[in-house]
Structure formats: C-alpha cells, structure tokens
PDB file with one MODEL, atoms N, CA, C and O in Angstrom:
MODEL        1
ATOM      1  N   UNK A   1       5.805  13.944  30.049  1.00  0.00           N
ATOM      2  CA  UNK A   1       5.528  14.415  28.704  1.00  0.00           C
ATOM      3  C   UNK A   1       4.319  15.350  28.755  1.00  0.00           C
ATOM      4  O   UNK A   1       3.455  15.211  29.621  1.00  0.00           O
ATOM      5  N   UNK A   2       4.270  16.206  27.919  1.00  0.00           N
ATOM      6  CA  UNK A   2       3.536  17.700  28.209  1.00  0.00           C
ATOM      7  C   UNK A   2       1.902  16.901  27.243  1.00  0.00           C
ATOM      8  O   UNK A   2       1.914  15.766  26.767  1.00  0.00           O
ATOM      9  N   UNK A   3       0.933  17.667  27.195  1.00  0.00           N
ATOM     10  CA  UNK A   3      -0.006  17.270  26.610  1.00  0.00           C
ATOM     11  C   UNK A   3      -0.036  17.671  25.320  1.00  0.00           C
ATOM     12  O   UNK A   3      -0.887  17.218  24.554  1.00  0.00           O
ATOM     13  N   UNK A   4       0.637  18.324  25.031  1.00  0.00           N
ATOM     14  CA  UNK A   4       0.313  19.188  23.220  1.00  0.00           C
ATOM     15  C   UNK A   4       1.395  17.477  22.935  1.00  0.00           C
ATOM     16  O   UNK A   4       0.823  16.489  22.476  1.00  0.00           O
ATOM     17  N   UNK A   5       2.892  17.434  23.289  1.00  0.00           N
ATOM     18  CA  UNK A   5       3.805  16.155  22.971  1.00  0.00           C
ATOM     19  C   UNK A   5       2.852  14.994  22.618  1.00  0.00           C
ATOM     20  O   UNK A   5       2.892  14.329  21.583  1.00  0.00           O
ATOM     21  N   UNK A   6       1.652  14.803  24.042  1.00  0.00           N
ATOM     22  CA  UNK A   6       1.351  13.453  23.131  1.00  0.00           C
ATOM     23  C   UNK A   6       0.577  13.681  22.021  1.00  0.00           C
ATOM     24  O   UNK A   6       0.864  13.266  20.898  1.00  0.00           O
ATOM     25  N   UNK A   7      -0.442  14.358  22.313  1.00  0.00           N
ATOM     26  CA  UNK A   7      -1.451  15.075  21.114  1.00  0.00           C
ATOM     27  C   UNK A   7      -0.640  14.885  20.170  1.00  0.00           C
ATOM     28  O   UNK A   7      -0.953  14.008  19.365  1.00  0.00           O
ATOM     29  N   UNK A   8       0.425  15.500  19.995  1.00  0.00           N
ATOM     30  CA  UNK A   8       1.294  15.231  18.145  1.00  0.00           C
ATOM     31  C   UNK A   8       1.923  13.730  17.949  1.00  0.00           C
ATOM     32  O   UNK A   8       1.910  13.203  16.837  1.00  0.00           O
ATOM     33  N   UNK A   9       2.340  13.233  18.820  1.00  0.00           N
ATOM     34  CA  UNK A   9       2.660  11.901  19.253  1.00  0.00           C
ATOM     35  C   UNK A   9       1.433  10.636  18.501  1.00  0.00           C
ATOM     36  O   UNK A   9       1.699   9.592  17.905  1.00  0.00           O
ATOM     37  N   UNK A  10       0.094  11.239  18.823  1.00  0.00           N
ATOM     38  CA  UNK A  10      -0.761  10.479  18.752  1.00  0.00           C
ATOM     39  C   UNK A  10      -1.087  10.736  17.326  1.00  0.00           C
ATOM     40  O   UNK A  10      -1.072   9.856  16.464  1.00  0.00           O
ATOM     41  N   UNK A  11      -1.379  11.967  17.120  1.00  0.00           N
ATOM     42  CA  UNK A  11      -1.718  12.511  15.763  1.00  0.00           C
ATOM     43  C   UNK A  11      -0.932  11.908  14.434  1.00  0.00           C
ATOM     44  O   UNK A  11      -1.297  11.772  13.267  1.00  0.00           O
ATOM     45  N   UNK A  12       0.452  11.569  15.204  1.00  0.00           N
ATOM     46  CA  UNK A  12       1.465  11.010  13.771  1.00  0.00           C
ATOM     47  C   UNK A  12       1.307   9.770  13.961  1.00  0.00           C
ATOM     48  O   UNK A  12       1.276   9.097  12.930  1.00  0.00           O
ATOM     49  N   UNK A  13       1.131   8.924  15.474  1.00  0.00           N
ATOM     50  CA  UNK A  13       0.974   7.838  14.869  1.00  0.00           C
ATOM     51  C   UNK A  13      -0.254   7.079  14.400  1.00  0.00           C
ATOM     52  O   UNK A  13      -0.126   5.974  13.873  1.00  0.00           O
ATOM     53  N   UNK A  14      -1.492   7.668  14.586  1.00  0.00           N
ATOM     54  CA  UNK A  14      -2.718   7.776  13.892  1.00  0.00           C
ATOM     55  C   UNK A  14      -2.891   7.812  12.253  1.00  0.00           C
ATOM     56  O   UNK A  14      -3.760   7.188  11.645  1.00  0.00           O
ATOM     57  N   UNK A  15      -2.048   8.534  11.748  1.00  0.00           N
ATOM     58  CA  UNK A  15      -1.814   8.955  10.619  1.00  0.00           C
ATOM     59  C   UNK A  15      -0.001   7.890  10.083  1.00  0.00           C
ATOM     60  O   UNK A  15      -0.137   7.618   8.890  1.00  0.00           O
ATOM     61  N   UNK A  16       0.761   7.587  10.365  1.00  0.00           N
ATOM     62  CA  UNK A  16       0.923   6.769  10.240  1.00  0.00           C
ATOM     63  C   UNK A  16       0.527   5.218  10.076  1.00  0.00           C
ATOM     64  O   UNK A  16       0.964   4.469   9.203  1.00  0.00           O
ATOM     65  N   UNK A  17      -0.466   4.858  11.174  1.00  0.00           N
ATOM     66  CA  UNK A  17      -1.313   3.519  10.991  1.00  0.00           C
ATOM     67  C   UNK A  17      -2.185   3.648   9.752  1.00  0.00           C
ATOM     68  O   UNK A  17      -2.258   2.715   8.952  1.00  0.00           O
ATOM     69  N   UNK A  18      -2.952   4.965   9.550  1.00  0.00           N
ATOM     70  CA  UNK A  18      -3.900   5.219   8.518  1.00  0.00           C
ATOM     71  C   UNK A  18      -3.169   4.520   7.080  1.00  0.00           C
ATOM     72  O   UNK A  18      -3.709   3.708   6.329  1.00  0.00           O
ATOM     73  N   UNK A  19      -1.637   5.163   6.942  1.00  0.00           N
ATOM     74  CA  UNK A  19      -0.773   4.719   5.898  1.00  0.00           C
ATOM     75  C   UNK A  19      -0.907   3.564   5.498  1.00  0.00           C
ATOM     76  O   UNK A  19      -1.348   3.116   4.441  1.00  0.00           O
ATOM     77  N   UNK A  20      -0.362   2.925   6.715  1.00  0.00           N
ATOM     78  CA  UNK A  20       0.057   1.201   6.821  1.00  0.00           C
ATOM     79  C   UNK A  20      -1.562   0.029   6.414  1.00  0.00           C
ATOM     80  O   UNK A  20      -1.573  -1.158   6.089  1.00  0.00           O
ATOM     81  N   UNK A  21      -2.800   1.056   6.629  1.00  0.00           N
ATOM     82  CA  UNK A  21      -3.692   0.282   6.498  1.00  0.00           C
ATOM     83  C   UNK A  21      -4.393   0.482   4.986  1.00  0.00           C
ATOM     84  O   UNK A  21      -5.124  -0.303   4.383  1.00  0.00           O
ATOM     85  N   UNK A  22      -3.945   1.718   4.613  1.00  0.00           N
ATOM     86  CA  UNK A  22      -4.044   1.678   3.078  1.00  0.00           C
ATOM     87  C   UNK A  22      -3.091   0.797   2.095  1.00  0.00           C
ATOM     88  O   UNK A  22      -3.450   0.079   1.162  1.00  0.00           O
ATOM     89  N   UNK A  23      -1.907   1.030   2.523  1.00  0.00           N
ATOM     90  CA  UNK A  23      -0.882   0.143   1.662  1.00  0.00           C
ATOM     91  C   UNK A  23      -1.270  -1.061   1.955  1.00  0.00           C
ATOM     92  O   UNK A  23      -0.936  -1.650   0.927  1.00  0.00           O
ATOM     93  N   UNK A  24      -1.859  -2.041   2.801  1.00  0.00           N
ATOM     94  CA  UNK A  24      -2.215  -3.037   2.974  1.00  0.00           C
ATOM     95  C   UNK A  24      -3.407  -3.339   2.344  1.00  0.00           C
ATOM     96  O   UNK A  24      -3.566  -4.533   2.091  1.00  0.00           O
ATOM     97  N   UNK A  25      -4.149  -2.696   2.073  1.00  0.00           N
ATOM     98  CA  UNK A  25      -5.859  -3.102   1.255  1.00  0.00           C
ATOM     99  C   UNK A  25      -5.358  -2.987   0.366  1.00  0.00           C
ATOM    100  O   UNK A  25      -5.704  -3.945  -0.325  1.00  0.00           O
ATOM    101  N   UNK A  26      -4.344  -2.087  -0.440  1.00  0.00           N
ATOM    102  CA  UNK A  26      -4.026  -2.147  -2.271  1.00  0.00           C
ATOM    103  C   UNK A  26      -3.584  -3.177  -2.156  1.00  0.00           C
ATOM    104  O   UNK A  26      -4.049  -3.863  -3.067  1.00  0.00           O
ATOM    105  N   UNK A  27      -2.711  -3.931  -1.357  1.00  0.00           N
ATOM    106  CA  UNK A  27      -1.725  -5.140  -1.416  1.00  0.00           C
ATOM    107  C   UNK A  27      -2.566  -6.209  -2.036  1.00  0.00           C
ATOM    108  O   UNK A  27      -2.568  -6.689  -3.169  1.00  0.00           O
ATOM    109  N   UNK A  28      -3.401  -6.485  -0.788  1.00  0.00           N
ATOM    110  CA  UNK A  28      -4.506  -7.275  -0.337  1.00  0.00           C
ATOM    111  C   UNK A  28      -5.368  -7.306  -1.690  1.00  0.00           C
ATOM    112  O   UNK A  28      -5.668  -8.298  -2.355  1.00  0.00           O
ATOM    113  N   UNK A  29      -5.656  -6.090  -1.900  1.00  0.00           N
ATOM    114  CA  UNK A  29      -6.693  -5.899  -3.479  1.00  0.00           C
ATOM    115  C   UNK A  29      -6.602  -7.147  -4.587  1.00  0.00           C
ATOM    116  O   UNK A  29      -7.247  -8.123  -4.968  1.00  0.00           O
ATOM    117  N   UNK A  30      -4.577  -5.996  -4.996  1.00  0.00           N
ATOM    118  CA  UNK A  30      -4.314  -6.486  -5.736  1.00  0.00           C
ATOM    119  C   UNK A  30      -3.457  -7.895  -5.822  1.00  0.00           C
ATOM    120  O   UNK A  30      -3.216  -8.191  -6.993  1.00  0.00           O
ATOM    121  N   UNK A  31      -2.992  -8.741  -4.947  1.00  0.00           N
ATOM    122  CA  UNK A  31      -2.624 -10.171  -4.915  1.00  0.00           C
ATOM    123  C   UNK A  31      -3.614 -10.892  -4.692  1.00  0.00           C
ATOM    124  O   UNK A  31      -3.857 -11.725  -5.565  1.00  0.00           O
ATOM    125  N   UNK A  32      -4.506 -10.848  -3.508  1.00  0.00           N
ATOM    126  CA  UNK A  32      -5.538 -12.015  -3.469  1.00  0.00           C
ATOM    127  C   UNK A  32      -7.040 -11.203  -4.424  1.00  0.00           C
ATOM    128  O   UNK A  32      -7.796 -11.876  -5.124  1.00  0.00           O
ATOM    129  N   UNK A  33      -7.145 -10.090  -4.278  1.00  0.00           N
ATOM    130  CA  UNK A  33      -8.910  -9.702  -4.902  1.00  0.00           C
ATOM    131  C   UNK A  33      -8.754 -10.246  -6.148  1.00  0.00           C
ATOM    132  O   UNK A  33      -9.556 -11.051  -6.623  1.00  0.00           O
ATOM    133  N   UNK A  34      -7.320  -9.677  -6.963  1.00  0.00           N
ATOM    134  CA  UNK A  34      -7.077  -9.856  -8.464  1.00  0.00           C
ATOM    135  C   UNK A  34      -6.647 -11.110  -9.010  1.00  0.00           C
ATOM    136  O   UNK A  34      -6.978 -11.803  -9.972  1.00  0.00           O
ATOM    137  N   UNK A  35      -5.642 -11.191  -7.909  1.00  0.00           N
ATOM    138  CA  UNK A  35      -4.889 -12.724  -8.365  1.00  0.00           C
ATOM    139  C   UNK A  35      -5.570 -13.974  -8.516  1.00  0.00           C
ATOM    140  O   UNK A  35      -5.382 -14.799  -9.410  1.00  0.00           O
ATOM    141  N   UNK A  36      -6.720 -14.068  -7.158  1.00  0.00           N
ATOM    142  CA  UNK A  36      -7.402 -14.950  -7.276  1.00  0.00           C
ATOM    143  C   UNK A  36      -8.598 -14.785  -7.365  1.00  0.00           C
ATOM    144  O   UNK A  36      -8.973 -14.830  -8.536  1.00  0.00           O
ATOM    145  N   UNK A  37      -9.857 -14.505  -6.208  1.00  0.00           N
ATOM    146  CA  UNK A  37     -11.411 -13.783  -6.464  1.00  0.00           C
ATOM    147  C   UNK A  37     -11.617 -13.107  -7.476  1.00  0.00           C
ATOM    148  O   UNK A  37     -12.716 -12.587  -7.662  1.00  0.00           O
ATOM    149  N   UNK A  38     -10.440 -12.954  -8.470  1.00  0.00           N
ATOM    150  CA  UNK A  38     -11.386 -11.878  -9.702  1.00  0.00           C
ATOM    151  C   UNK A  38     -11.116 -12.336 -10.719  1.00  0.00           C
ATOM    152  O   UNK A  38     -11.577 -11.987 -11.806  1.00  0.00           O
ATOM    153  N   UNK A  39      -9.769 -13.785 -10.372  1.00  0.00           N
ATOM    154  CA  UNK A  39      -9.793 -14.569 -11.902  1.00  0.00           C
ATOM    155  C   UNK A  39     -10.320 -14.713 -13.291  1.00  0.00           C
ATOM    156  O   UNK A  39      -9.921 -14.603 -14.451  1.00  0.00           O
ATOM    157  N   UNK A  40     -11.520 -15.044 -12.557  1.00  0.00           N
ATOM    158  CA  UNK A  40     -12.235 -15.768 -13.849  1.00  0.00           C
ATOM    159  C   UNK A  40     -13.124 -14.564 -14.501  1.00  0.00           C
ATOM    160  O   UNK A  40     -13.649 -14.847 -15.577  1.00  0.00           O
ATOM    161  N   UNK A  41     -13.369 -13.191 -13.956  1.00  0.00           N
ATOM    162  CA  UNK A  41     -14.249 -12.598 -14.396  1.00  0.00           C
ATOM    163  C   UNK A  41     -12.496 -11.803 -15.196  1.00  0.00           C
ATOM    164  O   UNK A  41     -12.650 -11.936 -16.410  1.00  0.00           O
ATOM    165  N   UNK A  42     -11.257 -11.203 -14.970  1.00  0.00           N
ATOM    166  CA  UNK A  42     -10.271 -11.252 -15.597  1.00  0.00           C
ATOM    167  C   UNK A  42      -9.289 -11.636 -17.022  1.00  0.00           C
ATOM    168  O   UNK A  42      -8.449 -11.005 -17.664  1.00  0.00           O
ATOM    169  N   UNK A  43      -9.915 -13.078 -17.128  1.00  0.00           N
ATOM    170  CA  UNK A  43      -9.285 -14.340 -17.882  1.00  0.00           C
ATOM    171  C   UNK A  43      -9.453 -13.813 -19.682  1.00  0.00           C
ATOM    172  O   UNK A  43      -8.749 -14.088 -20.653  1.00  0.00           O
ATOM    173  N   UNK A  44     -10.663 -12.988 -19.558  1.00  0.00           N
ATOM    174  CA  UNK A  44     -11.199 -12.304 -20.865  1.00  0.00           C
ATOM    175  C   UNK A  44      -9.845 -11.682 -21.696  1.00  0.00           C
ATOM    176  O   UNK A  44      -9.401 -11.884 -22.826  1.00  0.00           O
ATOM    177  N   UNK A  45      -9.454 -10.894 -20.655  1.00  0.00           N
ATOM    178  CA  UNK A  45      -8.156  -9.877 -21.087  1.00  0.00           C
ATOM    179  C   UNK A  45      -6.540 -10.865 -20.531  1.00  0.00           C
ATOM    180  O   UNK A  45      -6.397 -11.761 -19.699  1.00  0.00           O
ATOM    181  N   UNK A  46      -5.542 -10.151 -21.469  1.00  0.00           N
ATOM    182  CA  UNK A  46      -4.519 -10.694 -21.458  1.00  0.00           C
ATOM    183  C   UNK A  46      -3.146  -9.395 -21.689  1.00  0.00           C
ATOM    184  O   UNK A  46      -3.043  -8.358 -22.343  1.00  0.00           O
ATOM    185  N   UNK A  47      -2.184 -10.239 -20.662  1.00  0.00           N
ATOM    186  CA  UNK A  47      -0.906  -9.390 -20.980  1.00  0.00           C
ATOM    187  C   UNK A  47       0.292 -10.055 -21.198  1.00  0.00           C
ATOM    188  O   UNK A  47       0.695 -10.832 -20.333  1.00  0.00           O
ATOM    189  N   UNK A  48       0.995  -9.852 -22.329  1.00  0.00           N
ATOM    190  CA  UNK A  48       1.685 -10.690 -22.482  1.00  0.00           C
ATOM    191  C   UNK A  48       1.722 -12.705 -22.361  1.00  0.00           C
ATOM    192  O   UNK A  48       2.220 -13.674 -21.789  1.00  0.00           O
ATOM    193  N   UNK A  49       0.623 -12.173 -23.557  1.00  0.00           N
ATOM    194  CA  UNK A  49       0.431 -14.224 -23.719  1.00  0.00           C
ATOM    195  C   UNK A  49      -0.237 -14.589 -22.153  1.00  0.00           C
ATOM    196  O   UNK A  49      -0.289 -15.810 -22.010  1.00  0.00           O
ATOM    197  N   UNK A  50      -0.559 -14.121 -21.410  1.00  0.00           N
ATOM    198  CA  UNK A  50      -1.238 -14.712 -19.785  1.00  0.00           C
ATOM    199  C   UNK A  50      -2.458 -14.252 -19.802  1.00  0.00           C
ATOM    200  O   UNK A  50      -2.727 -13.249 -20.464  1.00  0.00           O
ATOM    201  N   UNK A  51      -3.365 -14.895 -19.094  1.00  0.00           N
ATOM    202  CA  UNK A  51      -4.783 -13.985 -18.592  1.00  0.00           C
ATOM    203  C   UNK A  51      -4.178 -13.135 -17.506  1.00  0.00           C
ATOM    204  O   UNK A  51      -3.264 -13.436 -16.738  1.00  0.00           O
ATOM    205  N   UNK A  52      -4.972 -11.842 -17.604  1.00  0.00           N
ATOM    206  CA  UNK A  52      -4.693 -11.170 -17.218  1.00  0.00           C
ATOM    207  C   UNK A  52      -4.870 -10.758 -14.978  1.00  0.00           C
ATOM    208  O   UNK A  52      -4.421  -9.837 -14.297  1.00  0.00           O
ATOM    209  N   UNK A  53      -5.727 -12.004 -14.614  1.00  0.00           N
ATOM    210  CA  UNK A  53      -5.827 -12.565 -13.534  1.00  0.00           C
ATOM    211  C   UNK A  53      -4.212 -13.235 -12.840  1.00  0.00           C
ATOM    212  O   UNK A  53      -3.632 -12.979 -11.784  1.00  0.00           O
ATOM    213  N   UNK A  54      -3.937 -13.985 -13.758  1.00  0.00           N
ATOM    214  CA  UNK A  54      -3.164 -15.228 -13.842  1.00  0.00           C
ATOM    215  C   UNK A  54      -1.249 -14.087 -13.691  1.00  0.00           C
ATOM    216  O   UNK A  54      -0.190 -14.454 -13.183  1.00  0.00           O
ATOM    217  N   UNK A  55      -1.575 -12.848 -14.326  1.00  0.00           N
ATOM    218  CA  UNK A  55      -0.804 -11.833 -14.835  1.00  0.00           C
ATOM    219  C   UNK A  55      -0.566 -11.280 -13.187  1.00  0.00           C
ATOM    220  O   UNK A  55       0.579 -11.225 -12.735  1.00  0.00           O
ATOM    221  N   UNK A  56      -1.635 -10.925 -12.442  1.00  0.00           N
ATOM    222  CA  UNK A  56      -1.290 -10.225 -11.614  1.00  0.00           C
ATOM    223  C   UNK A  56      -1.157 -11.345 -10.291  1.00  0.00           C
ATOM    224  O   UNK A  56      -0.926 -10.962  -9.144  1.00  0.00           O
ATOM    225  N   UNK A  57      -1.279 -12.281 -10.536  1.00  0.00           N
ATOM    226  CA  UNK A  57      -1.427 -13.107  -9.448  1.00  0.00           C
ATOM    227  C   UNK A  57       0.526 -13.455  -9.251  1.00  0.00           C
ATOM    228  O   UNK A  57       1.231 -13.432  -8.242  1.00  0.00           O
ATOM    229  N   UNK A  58       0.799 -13.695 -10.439  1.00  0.00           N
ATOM    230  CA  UNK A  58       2.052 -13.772 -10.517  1.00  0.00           C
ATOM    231  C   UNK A  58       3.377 -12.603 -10.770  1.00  0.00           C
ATOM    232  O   UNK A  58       4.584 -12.674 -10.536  1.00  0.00           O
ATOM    233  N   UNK A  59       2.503 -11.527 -11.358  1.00  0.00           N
ATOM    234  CA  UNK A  59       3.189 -10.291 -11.309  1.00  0.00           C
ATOM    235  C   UNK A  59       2.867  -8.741 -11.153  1.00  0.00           C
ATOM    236  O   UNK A  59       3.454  -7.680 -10.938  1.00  0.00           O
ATOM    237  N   UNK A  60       2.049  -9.056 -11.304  1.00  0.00           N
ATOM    238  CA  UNK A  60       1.085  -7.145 -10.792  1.00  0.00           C
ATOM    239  C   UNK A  60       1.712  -7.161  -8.931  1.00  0.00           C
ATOM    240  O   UNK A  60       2.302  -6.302  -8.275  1.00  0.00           O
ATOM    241  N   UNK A  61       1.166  -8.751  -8.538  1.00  0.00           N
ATOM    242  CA  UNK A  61       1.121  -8.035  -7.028  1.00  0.00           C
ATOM    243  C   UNK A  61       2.895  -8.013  -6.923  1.00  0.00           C
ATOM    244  O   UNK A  61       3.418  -7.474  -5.948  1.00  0.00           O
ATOM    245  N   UNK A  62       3.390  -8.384  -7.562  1.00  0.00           N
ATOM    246  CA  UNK A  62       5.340  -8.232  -7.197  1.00  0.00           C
ATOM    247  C   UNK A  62       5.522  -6.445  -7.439  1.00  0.00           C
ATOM    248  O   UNK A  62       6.027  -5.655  -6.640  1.00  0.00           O
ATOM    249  N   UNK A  63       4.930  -6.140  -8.807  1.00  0.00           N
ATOM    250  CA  UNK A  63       5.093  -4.839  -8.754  1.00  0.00           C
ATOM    251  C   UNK A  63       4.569  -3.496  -8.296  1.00  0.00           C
ATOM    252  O   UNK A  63       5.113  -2.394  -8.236  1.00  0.00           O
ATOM    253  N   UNK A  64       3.015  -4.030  -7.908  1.00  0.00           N
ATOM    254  CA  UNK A  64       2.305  -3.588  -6.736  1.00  0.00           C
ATOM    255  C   UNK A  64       3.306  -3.098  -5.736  1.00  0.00           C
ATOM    256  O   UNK A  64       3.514  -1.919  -5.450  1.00  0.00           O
ATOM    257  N   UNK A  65       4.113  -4.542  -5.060  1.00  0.00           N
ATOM    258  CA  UNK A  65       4.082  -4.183  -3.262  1.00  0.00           C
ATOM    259  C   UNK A  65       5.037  -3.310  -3.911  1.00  0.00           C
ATOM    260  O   UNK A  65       4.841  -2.095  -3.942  1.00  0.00           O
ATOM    261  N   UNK A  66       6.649  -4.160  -4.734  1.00  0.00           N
ATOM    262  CA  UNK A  66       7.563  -2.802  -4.976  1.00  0.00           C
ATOM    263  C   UNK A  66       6.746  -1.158  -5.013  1.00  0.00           C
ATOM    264  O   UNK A  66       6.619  -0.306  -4.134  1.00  0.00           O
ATOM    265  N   UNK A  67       6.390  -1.196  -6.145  1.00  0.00           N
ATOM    266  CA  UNK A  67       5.992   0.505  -5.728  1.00  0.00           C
ATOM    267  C   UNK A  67       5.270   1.057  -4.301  1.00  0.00           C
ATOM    268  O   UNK A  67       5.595   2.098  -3.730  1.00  0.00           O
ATOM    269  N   UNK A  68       4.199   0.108  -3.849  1.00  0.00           N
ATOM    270  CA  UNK A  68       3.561   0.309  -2.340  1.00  0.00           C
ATOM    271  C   UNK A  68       4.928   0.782  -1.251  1.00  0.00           C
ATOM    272  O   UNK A  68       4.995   1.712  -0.447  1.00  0.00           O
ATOM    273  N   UNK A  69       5.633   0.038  -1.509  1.00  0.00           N
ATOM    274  CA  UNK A  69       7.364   0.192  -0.538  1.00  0.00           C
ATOM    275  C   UNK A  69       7.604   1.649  -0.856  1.00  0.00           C
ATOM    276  O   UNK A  69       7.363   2.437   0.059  1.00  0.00           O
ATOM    277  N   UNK A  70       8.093   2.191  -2.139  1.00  0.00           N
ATOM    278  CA  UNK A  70       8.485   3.277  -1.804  1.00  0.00           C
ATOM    279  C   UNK A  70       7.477   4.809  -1.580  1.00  0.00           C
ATOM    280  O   UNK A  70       7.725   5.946  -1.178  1.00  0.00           O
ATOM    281  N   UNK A  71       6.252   4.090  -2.088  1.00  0.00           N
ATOM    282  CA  UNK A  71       4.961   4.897  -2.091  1.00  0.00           C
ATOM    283  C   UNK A  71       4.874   5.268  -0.268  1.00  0.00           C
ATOM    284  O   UNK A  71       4.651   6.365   0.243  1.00  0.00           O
ATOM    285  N   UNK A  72       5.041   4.414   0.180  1.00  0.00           N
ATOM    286  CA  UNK A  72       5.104   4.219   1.577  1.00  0.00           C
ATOM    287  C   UNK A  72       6.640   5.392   2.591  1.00  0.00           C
ATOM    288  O   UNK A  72       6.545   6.295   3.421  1.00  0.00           O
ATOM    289  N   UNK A  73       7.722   4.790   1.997  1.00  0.00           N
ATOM    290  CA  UNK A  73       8.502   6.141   2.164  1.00  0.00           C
ATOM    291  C   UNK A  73       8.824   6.913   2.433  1.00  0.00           C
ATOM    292  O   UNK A  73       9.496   7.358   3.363  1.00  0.00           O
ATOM    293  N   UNK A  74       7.783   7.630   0.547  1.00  0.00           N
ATOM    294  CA  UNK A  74       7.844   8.983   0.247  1.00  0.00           C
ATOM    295  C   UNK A  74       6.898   9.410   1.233  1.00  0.00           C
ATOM    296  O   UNK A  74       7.265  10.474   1.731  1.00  0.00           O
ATOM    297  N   UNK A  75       5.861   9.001   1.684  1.00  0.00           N
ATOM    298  CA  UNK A  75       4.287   9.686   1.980  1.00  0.00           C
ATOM    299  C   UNK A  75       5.055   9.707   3.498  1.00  0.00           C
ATOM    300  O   UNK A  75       4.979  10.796   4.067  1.00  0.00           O
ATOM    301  N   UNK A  76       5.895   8.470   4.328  1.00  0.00           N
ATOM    302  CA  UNK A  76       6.627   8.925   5.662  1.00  0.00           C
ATOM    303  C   UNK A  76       7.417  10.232   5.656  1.00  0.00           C
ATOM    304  O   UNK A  76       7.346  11.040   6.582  1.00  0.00           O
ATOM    305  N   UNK A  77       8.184  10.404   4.555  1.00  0.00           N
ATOM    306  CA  UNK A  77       9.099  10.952   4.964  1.00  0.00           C
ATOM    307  C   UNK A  77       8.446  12.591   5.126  1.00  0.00           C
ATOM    308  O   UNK A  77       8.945  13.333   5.972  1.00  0.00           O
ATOM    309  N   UNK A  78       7.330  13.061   4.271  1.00  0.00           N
ATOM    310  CA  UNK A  78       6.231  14.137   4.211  1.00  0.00           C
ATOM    311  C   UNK A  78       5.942  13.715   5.747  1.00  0.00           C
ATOM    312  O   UNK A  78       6.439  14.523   6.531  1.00  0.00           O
ATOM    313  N   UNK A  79       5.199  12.551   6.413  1.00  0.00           N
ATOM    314  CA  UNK A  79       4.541  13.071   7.534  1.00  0.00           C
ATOM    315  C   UNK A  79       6.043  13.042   8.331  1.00  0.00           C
ATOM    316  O   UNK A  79       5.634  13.051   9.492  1.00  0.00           O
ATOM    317  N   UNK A  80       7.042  13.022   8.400  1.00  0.00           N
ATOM    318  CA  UNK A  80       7.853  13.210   9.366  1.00  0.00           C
ATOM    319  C   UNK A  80       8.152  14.903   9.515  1.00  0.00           C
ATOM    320  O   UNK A  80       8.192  15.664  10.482  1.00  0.00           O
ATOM    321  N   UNK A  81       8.349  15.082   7.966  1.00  0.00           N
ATOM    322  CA  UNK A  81       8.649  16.773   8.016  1.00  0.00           C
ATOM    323  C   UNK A  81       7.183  17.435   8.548  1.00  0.00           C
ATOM    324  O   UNK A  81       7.312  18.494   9.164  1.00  0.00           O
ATOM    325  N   UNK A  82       5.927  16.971   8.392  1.00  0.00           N
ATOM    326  CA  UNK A  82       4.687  18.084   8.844  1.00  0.00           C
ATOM    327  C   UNK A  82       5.032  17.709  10.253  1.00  0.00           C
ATOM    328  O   UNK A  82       5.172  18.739  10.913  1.00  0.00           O
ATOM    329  N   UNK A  83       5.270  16.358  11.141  1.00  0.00           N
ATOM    330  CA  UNK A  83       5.470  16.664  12.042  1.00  0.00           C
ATOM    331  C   UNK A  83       7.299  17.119  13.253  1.00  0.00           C
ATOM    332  O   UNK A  83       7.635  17.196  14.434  1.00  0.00           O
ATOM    333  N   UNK A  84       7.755  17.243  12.171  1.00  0.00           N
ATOM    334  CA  UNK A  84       8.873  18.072  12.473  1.00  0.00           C
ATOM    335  C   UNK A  84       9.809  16.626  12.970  1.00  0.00           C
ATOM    336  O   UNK A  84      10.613  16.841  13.877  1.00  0.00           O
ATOM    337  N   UNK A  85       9.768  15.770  12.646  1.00  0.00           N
ATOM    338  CA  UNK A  85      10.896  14.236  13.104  1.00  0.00           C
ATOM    339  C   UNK A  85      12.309  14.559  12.006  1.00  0.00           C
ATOM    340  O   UNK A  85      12.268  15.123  10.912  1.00  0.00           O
ATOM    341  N   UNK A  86      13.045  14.213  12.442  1.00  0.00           N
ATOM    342  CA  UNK A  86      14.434  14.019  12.139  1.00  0.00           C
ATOM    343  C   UNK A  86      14.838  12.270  12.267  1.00  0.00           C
ATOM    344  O   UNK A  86      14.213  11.554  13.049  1.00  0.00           O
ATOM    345  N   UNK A  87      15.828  11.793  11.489  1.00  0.00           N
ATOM    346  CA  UNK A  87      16.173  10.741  11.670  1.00  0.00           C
ATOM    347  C   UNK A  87      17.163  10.528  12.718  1.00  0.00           C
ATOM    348  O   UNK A  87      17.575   9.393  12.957  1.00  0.00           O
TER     349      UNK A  87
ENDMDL
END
C-alpha cells in the first residue's frame, strides 16, 4: 500500500472515530447526565404530566439515540463521498 493510501486510510478513519466519539457523549449526556445526574436540578420543569428529568430518562434518550443513528449516517455517508468510498 502506497503512502498517500494510508495517509487517506488514516485520515477517514480518524475522522470517522471522531464521529463515533461525539455521538457517544450526546448519548451519554443525554440518558445518564439528564436522565439521572441532572434529575433533581430538572424535576422543576415538566413534559407531558412527567418531570422533565424523569421525561428524558425514559424518553429523550430513546429519541436522542434514534436521531444520533441517522445523524450518524448522514454525516458517514458525506465522509465517504470527501473520501471518495463506494459501497
């Protein structure tokens, strides 16, 4: 394998991991920071009849990861075309 190959090799999967480690801290944020560690400072506000802690613990982070999934994707399928990948 030539040296520019890995250089881009490395570059996408650098930038790929970068992805995977952002979608993971929003995850992370929002199921355990919100769901639980931010409870009680939360509990003030409400959505739909729930505190609003209690809200994401049981449903923010469901709709969190869903969108994180395709957020995730879209933002691959961009670094596949900058780095020229085909399926």
């Amino acid at each position: 394998m030539t040296d520019s190959k890995e250089a881009t090799n490395r570059a996408y999967w650098s930038a790929n991991l970068r992805l995977i480690v952002i979608c993971l801290a929003i995850w992370a944020t929002v199921s355990y920071g919100f769901g639980m560690l931010l409870r009680p400072y939360l509990m003030g506000f409400s959505i739909g009849g729930a505190d609003l802690g209690f809200w994401f613990a049981q449903q923010g982070s469901i709709y969190t990861f869903v969108c994180l999934i395709f957020f995730y994707a879209w933002q691959m399928n961009k670094l596949d075309k900058k780095f020229g990948l085909k399926e």
